[in-house]
C-alpha positions as CSV (number, residue, x, y, z in Angstrom):
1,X,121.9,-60.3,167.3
2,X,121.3,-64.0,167.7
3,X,123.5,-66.0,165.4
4,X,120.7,-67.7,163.7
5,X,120.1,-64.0,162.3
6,X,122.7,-64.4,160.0
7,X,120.2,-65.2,156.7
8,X,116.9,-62.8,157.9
9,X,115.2,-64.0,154.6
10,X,115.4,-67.8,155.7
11,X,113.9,-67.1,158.7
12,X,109.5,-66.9,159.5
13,X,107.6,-66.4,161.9
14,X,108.0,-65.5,165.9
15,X,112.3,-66.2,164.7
16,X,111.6,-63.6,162.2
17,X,110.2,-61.5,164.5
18,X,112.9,-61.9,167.4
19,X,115.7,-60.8,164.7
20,X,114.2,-58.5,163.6
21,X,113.4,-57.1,167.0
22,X,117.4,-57.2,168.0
23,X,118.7,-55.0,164.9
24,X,121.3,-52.2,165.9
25,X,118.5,-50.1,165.0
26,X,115.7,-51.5,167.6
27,X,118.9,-50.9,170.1
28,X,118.9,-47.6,169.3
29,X,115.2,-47.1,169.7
30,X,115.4,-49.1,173.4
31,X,118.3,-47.0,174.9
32,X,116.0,-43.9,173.7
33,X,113.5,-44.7,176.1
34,X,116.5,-44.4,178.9
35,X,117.2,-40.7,177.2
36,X,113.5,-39.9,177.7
37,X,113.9,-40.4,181.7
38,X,117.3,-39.2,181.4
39,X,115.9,-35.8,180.1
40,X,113.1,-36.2,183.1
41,X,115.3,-36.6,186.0
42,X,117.8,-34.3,185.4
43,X,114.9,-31.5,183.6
44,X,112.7,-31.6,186.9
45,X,114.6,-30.5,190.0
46,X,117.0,-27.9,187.2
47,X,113.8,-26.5,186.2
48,X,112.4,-26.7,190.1
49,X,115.3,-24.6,191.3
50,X,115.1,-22.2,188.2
51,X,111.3,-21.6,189.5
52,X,112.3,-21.3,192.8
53,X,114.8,-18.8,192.2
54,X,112.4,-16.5,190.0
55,X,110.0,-16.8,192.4
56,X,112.3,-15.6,195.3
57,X,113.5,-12.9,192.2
58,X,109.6,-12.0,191.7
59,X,108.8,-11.7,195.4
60,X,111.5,-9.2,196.4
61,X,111.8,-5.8,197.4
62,X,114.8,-5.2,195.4
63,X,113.0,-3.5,192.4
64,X,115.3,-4.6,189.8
65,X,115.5,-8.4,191.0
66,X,111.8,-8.2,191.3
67,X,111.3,-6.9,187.4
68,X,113.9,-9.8,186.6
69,X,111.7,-12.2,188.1
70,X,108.4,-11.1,187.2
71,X,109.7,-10.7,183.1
72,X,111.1,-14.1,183.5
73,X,108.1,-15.8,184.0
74,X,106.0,-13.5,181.6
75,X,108.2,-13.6,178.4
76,X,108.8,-17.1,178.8
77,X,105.1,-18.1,179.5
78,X,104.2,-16.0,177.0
79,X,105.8,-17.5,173.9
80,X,104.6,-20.8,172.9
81,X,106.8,-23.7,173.7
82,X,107.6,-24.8,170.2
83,X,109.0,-21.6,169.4
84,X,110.9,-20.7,172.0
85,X,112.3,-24.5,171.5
86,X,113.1,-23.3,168.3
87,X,114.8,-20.5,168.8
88,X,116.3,-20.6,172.1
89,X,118.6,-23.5,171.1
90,X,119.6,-22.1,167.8
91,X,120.7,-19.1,169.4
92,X,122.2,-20.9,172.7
93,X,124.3,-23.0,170.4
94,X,125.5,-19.9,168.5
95,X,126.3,-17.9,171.2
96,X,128.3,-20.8,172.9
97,X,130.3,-20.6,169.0
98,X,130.2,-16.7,169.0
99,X,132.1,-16.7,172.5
100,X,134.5,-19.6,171.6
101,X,135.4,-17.5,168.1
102,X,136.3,-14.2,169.6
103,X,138.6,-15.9,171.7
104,X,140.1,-18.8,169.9
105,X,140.4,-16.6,166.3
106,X,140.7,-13.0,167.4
107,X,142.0,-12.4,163.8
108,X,139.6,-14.0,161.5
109,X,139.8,-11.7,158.4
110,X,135.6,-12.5,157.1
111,X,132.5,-11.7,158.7
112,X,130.7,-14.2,161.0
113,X,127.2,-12.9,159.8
114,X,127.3,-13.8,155.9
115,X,123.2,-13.4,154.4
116,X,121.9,-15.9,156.6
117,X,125.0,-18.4,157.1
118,X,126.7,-18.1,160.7
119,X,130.2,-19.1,160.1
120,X,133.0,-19.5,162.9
121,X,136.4,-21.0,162.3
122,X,136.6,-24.5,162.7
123,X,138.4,-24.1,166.2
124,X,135.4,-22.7,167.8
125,X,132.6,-25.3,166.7
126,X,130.6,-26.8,169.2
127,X,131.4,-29.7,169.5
128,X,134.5,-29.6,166.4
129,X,133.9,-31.4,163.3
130,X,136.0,-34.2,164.3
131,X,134.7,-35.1,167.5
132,X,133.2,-38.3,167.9
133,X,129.3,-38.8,167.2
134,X,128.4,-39.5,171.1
135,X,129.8,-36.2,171.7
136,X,127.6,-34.0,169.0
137,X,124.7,-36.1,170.9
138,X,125.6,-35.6,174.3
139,X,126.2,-31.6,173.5
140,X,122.7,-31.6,171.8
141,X,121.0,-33.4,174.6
142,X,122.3,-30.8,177.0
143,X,120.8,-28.1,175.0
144,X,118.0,-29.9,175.0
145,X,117.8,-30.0,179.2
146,X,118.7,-26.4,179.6
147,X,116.1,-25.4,177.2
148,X,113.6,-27.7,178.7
149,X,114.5,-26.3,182.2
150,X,114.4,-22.2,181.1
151,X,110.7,-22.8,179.8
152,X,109.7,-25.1,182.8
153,X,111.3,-23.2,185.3
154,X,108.8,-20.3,184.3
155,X,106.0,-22.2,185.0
156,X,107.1,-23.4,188.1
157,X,108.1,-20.0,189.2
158,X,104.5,-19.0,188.5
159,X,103.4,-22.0,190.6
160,X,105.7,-21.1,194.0
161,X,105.2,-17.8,193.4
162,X,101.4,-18.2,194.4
163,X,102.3,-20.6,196.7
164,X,104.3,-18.8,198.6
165,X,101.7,-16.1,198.3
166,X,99.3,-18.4,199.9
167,X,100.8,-19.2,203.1
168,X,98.4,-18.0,205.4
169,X,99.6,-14.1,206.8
170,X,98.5,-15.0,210.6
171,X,101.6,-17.4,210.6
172,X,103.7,-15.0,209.2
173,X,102.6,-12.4,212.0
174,X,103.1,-14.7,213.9
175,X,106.4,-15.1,213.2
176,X,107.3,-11.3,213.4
177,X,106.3,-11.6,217.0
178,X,108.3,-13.9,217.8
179,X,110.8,-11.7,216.5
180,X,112.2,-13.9,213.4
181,X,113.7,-11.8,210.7
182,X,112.1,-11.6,206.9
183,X,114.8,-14.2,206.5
184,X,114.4,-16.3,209.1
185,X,110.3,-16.2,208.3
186,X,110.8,-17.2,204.6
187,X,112.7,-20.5,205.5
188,X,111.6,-21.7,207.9
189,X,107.7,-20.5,207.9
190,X,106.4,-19.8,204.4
191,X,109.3,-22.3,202.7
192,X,108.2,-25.8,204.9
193,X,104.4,-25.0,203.9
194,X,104.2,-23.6,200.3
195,X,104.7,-27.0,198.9
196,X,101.1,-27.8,199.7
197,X,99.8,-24.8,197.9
198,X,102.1,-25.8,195.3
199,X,102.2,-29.4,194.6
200,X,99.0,-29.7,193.0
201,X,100.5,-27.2,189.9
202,X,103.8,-29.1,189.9
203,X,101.8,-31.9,189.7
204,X,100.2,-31.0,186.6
205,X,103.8,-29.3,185.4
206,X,105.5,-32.4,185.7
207,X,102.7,-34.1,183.6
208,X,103.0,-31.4,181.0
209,X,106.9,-31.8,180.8
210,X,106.3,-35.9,180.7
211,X,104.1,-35.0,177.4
212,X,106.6,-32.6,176.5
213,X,109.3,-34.7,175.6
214,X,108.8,-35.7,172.1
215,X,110.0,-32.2,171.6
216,X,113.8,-33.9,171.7
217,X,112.6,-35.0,168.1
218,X,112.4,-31.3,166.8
219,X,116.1,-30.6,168.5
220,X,117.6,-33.0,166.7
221,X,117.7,-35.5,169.6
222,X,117.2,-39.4,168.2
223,X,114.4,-39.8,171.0
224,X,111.6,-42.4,171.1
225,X,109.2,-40.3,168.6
226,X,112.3,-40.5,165.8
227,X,113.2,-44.2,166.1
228,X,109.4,-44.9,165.9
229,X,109.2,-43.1,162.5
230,X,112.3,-44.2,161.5
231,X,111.3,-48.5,162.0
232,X,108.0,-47.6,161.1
233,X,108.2,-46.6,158.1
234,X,107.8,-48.8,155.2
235,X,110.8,-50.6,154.2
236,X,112.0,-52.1,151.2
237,X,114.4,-55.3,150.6
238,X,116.7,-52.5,148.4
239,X,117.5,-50.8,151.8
240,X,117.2,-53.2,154.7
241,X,117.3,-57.1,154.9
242,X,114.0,-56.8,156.9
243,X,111.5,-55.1,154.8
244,X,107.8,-54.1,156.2
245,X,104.6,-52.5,155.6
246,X,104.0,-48.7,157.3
247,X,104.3,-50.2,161.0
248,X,104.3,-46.7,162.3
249,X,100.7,-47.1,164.1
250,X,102.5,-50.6,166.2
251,X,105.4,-48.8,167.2
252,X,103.4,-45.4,167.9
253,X,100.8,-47.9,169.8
254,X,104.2,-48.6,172.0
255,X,104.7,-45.2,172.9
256,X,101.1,-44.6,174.3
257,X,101.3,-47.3,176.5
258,X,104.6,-46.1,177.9
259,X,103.2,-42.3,178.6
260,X,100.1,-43.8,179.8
261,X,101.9,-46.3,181.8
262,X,104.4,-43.4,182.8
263,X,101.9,-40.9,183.9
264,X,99.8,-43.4,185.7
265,X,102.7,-44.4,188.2
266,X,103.3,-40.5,188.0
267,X,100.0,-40.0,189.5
268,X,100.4,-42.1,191.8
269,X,103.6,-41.0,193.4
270,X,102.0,-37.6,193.8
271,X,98.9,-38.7,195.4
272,X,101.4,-40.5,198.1
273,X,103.5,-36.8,198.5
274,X,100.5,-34.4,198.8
275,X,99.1,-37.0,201.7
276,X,102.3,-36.8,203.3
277,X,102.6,-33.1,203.0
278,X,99.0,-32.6,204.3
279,X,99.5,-34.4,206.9
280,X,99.2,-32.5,210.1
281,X,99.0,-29.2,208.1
282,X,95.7,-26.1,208.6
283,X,94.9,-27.0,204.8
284,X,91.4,-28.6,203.9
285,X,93.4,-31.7,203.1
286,X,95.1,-32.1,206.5
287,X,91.4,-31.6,208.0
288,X,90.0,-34.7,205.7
289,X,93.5,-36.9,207.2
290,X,92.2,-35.8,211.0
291,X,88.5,-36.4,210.5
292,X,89.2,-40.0,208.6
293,X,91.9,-40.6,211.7
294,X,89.5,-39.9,214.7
């Protein structure tokens, strides 16, 4: 903070303002944008290759793999998003405890399961009691990601799953005879070319996700949604030396630039990639590139 700061009730105007804006707290809500694209980055290619792999799972001719695959993408499309938020991290984080109990206190003498408490010895908390803050934030973000990437990665299995699908079988025949093995034909044939069937769904997927990520708030994650409500909020001079009015439509005003901002950029980078993957390709998008070229 600037060191005129030091007397926030002496101060008006734009200087009022400018400490104001440079609290610990307004920190806080600036390095949460960073956690935002944090989640983003590391969410989209974890969820892109957990898609990928249940669409290999739901296209092959091992029954049970196939089963595995197809279920995957049903349950998880099937159970709205804020549930399976819900519940998939509650029982994620206790499962990570259950594991850590049995083996660090094989002789705890009481029940885990106590009415509807879930108690493990203190050993086997995730992270333990006396670990430093970052690290109960870190931990939770994680669970955050993984989560984020189970329920995308259905969607996006979905997605290559068509695509895949719609590679055009003449190619594929093709392929056979020139004598390339299933293997070799999935890699190198129908792998190089779904992503035009398929980047129109990611597309939209990745939008979804980008909308998707107030859902930190609800895990407990101190994202851009909880600092808004948090500085927002009316404030008296009992509990901060800068009180307010409800501000919470200014700072919510500064999130919908950002997504809009965000998705617009979003859009277009993916207009740039599907050119680039058209171009050249059998697909009524590669025709429109050859016909504007000649």
């Amino acid at each position: 903070m600037f060191s005129y700061c030091t007397d926030p009730s002496a101060l008006e105007g734009l200087t009022w303002l400018s400490c104001y804006l440079t609290t610990g707290k307004h920190m806080g809500f600036y390095w949460s944008f960073l956690t935002v694209l944090s989640l983003l980055a590391i969410t989209a290619p974890l969820s892109l290759s957990f898609g990928f792999g249940g669409a290999v799972a739901a296209r092959s001719r091992i029954a049970p793999l196939a089963w595995f695959g197809k279920g995957y993408i049903a349950i998880v499309r099937g159970v709205p998003d804020i549930a399976f938020f819900l519940f998939f991290v509650i029982a994620l984080d206790q499962g990570i405890e259950y594991l850590r109990h049995q083996v660090l206190c094989p002789d705890w003498p009481d029940a885990i399961r106590q009415g509807n408490d879930f108690l493990v010895c203190p050993e086997a908390k995730m992270p333990l009691g006396n670990a430093p803050q970052w690290l109960h934030e870190t931990y939770g973000f994680f669970l955050a990601v993984f989560t984020f990437a189970i329920v995308f990665g259905a969607f996006a299995a979905n997605v290559l799953f068509g695509a895949m699908r719609a590679v055009p079988k003449a190619q594929l025949e093709t392929a056979e005879a020139y004598g390339m093995t299933r293997r070799q034909t999935f890699w190198r044939i129908i792998v190089p070319q779904m992503w035009v069937y398929a980047l129109p769904g990611l597309g939209n997927l990745w939008m979804v996700l980008i909308k998707a990520t107030p859902l930190l708030f609800l895990l407990g994650v101190e994202d851009v949604v909880y600092w808004a409500r948090e500085l927002g909020g009316t404030k008296t001079p009992r509990f901060t030396d800068y009180p307010h009015g409800d501000w919470r439509m200014w700072y919510f005003l500064v999130l919908l630039i950002f997504y809009l901002a965000f998705t617009r950029v979003s859009e277009i980078v993916l207009d740039r990639l599907m050119r680039r993957l058209t171009r050249g390709q059998a697909t009524a998008a590669g025709e429109a590139q050859r016909k504007a070229a000649a």
